[in-house]
N, C-alpha and C positions, 0 to 999 in steps of 0.2 A: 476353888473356882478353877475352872478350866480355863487357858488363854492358846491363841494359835502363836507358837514361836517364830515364824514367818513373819504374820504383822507385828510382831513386838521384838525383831530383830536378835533373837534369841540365834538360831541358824540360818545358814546362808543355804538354804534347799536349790537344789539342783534337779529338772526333770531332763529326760532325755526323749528325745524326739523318734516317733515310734517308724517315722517315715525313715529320715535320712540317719539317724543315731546321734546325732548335734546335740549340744548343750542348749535347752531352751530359755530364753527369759521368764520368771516368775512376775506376773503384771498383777494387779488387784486381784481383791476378794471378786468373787464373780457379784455376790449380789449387791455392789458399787459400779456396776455396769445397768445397774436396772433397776435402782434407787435414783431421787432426786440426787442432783449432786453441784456441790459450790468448791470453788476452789479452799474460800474460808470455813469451809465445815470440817468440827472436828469429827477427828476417828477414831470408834471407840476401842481403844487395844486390848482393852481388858474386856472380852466379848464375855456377857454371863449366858448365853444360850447354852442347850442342854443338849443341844449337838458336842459330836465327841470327833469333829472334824471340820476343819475351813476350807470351803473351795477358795482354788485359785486358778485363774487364767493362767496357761503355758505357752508360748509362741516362741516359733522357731523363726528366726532371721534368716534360715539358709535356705528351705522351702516353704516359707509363709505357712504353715502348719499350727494352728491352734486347738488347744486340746484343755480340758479341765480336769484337774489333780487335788489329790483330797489329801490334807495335812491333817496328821493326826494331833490331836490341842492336848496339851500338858498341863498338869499341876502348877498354878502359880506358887 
């Protein structure tokens, strides 16, 4: 089974920001932006999709820059 080490706090990913060169904040899975969503819902970390990478949201606090980064998913 494939899992993304990001949601499952495996590494601490770091993007860089293609504007200013800043460290950018790693925010959600993109498709948790465009899904139903509850504060109480669970999240499945153990994603079994047959994708061989997890988008995630990247955002830059120094020039509001948002950008999406594709995590490569690992062997459980």
């Amino acid at each position: 089974m494939l899992i993304c080490p990001v949601c499952n706090g495996i590494v601490e990913y770091t993007a860089i920001c293609p504007v200013c060169k800043n460290s950018m904040k790693v925010l959600d899975r993109v498709e948790y932006y465009y899904d139903e969503y509850s504060l109480n819902q669970e999240q499945d970390l153990n994603d079994i999709s047959k994708d061989m990478y997890c988008s995630h949201y990247c955002y830059c606090e120094m020039c509001n820059k948002t950008i999406i980064t594709k995590v490569d998913k690992v062997k459980e």
